[in-house]
C-alpha positions in Angstrom: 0.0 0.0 0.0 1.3 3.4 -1.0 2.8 6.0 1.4 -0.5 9.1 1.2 1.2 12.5 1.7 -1.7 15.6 2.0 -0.9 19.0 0.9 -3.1 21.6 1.9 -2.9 25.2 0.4 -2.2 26.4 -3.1 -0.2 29.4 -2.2 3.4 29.6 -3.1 4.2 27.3 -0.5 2.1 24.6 -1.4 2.2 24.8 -5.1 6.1 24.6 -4.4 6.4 21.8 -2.5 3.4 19.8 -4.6 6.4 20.3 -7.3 8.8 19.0 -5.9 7.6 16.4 -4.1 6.0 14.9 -7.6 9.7 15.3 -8.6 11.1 13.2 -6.3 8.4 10.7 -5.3 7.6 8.2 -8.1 5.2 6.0 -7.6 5.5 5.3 -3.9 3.7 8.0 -2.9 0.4 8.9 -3.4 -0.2 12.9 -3.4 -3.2 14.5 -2.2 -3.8 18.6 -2.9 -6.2 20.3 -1.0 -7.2 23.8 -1.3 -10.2 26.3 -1.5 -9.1 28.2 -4.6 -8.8 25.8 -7.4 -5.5 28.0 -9.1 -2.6 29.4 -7.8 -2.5 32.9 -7.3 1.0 34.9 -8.3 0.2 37.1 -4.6 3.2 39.3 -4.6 2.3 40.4 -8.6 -2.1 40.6 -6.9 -1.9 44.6 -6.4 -1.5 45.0 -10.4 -5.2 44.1 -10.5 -5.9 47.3 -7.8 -5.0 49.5 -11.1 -6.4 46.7 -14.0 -8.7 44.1 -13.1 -8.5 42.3 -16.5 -4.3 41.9 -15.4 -6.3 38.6 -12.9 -5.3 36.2 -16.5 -1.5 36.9 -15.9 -1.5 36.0 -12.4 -3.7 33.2 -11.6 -2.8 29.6 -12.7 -5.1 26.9 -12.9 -4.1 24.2 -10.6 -4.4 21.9 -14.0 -1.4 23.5 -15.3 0.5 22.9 -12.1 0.4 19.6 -10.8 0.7 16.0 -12.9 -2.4 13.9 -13.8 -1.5 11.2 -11.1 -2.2 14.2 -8.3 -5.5 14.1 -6.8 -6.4 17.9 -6.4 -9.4 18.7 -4.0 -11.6 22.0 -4.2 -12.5 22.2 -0.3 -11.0 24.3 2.5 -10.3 22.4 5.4 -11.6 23.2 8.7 -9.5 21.1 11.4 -6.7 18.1 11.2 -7.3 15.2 13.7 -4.0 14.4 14.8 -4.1 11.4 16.6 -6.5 9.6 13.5 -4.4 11.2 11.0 -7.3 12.5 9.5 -8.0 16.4 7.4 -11.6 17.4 7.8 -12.9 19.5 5.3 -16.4 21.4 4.6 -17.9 19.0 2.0 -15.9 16.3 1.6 -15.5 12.6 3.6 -12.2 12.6 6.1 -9.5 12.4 4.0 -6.5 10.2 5.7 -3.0 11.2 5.4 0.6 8.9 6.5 2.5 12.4 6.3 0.7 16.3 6.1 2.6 19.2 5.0 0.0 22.6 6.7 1.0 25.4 3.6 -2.5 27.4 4.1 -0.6 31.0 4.5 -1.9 33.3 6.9 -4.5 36.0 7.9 -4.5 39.9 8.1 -4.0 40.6 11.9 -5.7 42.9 12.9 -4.7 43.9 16.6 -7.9 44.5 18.3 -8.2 47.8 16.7 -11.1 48.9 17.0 -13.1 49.1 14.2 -10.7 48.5 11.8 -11.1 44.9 10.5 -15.0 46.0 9.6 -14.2 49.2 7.6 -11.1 48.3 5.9 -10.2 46.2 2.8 -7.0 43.4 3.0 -5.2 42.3 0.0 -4.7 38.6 0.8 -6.3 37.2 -2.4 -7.7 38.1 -6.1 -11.0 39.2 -4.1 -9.7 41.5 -2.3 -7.6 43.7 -5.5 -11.4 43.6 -7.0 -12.9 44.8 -4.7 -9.9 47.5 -3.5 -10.4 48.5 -7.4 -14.2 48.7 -7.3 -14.3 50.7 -4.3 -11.6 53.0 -5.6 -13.4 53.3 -9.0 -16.7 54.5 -7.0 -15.0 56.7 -5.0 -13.0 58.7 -7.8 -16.5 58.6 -10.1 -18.0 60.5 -6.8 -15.0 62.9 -6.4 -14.4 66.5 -7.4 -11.5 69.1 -7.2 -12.4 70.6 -4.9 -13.5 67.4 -2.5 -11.0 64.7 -3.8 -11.4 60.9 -3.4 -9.5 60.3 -0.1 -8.0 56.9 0.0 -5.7 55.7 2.9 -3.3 52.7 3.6 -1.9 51.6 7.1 0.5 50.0 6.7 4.0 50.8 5.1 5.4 47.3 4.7 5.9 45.6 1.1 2.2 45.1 0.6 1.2 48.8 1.6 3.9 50.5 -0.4 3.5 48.8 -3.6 -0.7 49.2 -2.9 -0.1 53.0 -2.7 1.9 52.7 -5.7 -1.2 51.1 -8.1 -3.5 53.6 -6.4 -1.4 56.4 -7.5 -0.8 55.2 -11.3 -4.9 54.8 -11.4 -5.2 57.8 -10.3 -2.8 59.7 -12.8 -4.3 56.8 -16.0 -8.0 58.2 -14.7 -7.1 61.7 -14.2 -9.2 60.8 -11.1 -9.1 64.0 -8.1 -7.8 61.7 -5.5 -5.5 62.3 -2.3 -3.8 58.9 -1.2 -1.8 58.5 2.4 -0.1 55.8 3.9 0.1 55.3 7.4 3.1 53.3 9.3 3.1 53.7 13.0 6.7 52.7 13.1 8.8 56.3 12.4 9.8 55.1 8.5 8.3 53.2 5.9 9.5 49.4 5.1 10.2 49.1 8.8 13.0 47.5 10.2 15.4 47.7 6.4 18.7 49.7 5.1 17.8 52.9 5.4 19.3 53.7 1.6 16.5 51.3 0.6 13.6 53.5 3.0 14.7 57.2 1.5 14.4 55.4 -2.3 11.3 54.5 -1.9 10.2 57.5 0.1 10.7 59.7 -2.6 9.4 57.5 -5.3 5.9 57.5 -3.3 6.6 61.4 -2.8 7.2 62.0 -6.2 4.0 59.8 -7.2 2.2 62.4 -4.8 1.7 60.0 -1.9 1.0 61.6 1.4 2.8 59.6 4.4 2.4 59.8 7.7 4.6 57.6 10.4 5.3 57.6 13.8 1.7 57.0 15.5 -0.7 54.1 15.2 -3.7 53.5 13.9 -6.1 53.7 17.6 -9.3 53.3 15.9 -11.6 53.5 12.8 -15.2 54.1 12.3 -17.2 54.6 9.2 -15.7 57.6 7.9 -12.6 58.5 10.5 -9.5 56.9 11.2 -8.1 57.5 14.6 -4.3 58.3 14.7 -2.2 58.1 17.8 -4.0 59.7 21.2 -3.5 59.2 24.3 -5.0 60.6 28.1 -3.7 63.6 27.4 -4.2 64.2 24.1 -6.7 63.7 21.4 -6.1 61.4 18.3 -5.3 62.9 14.9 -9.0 62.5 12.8 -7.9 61.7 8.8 -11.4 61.3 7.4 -11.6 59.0 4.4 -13.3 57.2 1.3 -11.2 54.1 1.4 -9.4 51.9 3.8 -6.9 49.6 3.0 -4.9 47.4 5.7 -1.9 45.7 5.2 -0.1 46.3 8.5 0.3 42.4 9.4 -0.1 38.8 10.0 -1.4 35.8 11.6 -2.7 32.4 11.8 -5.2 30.7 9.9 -8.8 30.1 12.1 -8.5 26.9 10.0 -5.0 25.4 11.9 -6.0 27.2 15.3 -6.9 23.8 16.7 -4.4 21.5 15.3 -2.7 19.9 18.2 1.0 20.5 17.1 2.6 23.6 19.2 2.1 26.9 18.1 3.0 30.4 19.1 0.8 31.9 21.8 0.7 35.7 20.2 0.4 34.7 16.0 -1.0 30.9 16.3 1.2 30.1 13.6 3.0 26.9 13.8 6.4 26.5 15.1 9.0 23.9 13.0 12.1 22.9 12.8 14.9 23.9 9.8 13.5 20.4 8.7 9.9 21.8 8.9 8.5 19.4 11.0 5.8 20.3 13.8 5.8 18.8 17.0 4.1 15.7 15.6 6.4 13.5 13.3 3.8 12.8 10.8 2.7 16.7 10.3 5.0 19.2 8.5 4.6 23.3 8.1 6.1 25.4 5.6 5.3 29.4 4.1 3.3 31.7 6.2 1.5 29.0 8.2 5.1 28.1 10.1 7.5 29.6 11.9 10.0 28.1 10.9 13.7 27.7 13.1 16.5 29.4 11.8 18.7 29.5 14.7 19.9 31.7 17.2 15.8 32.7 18.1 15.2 33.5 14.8 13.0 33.0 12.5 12.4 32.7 8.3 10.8 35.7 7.0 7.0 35.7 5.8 8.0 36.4 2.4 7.3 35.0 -1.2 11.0 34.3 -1.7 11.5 32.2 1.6 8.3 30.1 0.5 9.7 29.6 -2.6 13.2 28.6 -1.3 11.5 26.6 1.5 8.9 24.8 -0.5 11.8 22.7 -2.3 12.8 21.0 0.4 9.5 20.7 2.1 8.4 18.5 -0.6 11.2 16.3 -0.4 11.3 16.2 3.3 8.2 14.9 2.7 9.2 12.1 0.6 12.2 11.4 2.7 10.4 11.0 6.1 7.7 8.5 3.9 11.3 6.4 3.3 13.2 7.3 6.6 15.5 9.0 5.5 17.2 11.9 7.3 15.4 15.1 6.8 17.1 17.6 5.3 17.5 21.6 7.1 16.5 24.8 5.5 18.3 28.2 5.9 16.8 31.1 3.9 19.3 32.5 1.6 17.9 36.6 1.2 18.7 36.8 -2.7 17.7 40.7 -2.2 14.4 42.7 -2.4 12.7 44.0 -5.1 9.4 46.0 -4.5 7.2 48.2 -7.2 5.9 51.4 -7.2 3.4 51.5 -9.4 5.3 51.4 -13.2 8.6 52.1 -10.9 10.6 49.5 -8.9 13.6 49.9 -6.5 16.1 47.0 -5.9 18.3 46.5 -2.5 21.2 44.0 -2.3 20.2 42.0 -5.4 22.3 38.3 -5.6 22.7 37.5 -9.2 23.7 33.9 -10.4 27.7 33.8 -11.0 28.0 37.4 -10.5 26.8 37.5 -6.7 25.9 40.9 -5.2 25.2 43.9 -7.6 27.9 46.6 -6.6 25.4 49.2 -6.2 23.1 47.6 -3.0 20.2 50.4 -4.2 18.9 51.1 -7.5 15.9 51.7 -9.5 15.0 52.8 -13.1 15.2 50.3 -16.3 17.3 47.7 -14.5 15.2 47.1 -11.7 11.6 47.1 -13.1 13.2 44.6 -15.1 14.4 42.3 -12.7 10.7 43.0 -11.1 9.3 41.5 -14.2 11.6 38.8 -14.3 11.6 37.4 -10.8 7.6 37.1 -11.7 8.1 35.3 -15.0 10.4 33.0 -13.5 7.7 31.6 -11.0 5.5 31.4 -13.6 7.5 29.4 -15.8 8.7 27.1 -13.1 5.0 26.4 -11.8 3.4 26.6 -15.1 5.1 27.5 -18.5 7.6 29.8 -20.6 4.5 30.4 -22.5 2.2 31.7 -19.9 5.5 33.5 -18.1 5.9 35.1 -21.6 2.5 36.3 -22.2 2.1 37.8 -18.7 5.8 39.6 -18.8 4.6 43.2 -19.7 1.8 43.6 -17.0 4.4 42.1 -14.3 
């Protein structure tokens, strides 16, 4: 009887270590997919569709063009694991029984306990949410004038936040649309916690774009039309009123692992692993967003798109390796440098190339770097997909 190894989530996580693992299996293992959305979804290329819905072709892949015939996929989302049956429950269909599990569902928006926030304010976690950030943007520029201007706010200055200010902006200048867009970090500069050579470049690309931002106080509270910023006993919060709300300002668990009896950590409910990626139980693994994963020295691997990519690899053949006995093999994230967007812009930071290593400028933008944006995109694509479908999305990447 064959080895049965579950994969739950479609994310880049997921879709990486399905990959591998039907690369290094063979027949002596059978694969189970599970996830909710039946494609994967390019996430770190999903704010394109804020500007251009009809950009969701280029960025969603069908899980049909991902995975081999011999994979069982399943459309479901699962809502618990029983551990010590070895069993995934899902919404509509029977128990599904697993010999090994690898957990890749990603994560939530946290959301703090602010109040108000989570029910006035969009996330961008999924091609839902870009459709609807668009669609509410549209309606509020259509109901704008001059001299009352659409008023559309993001808290949260991370990766997410900066490159959704960025497609905001380029709608606004496409639609000639009267519009005033801030972005809110309560930390005292945006991209928090990065070289600050990297934070001044894509300060004054946001700046130039005509982004408002505002840093050094939190967001306190939100209600229908007002967002509450900073306050205290002795002092009344600053009142920015606005149109639209977007929040990207962090992460957490998903409600759907929250009572999966492996350990996880008290403040996020995301999973802790090893470098191996293996939970607390032996026969259930963790990998992307869902994990936090041990990289030594009380750190650990960043909640990125690259790290799931690096990380899936050797998930799926940990995978296979624990279905054989065989010694697991450790993960270390390798940073290969960031590359975010702003809007039709991009800045690079301490880019690795292959043979050459480490660009000798560690900051730069223009031609060079919207290329590399465009290619770090096409190379996912075609590694998960095709050269074909990587080539046809290229110029909206």
């Amino acid at each position: 009887m064959s080895t049965r190894a579950v994969i739950v989530g479609s994310g880049y996580a997921g879709t990486g270590a399905v990959k591998k693992l039907e690369e290094v299996a063979g027949n002596s293992i059978d694969i189970t997919w599970i996830s909710e959305h039946e494609y994967h979804l390019v996430l770190h290329e999903v704010h394109r569709c804020i500007r251009d819905p009809s950009i969701e072709s280029d960025v969603v892949i069908p899980v049909d063009e991902v995975k081999q015939p011999e994979t069982e996929f399943i459309h479901d989302r699962v809502t618990n694991v029983d551990i010590d049956n070895q069993i995934v429950e899902t919404d509509t269909q029977s128990d599904i029984a697993y010999d090994y599990l690898l957990l890749a569902v990603g994560s939530e928006t946290a959301f703090y306990g602010i109040d108000g926030l989570q029910g006035h304010a969009h996330q961008l976690k999924g091609l839902d949410d870009a459709q609807e950030i668009h669609s509410d943007v549209k309606s509020a520029a259509e109901s704008a004038t001059q001299q009352n201007p659409a008023k559309i706010v993001i808290g949260g200055a991370g990766l997410s936040g900066i490159q959704t200010a960025g497609e905001i902006a380029e709608y606004r200048d496409a639609k000639r649309a009267p519009m005033e867009i801030t972005l809110v970090e309560g930390l005292d500069e945006i991209f928090p916690g990065n070289d600050t050579e990297l934070q001044t470049a894509l300060r004054e690309r946001l700046e130039e774009k005509g982004v408002n931002i505002m840093t050094g106080e939190f967001i306190s509270g939100v209600d229908e039309d007002v967002i509450y910023i900073g306050g205290s006993e002795d002092q009344d919060p600053t009142q920015l009123a606005y149109d639209t709300l977007v929040w990207t300002g962090g992460i957490t668990g998903q409600k759907e692992i929250s009572n999966v009896d492996v350990s996880k950590d008290d403040r996020s409910a995301r999973v802790e692993t090893g470098a191996d990626f293996q939970t607390s139980n032996p026969h259930v693994f963790a990998v992307g967003d869902t994990a936090l994963i041990d990289q030594g020295e009380d750190q650990v691997a960043p909640p990125t798109a690259q790290a799931a990519w690096q990380a899936a690899e050797v998930a799926g053949e940990n995978i296979a390796r624990a279905a054989t006995d065989r010694p697991l093999k450790t993960w270390y994230h390798d940073d290969k440098g960031t590359v975010i967007s702003v809007g039709d812009e991009a800045v690079a930071h301490d880019v690795k190339f292959p043979v050459l290593g480490s660009f000798p400028v560690t900051v730069f933008g223009g031609p060079m770097a919207r290329t590399l944006k465009k290619a770090i995109a096409a190379r996912w694509i075609a590694d998960v997909a095709s050269t074909q479908r990587a080539m046809r999305a290229w110029s909206n990447m």
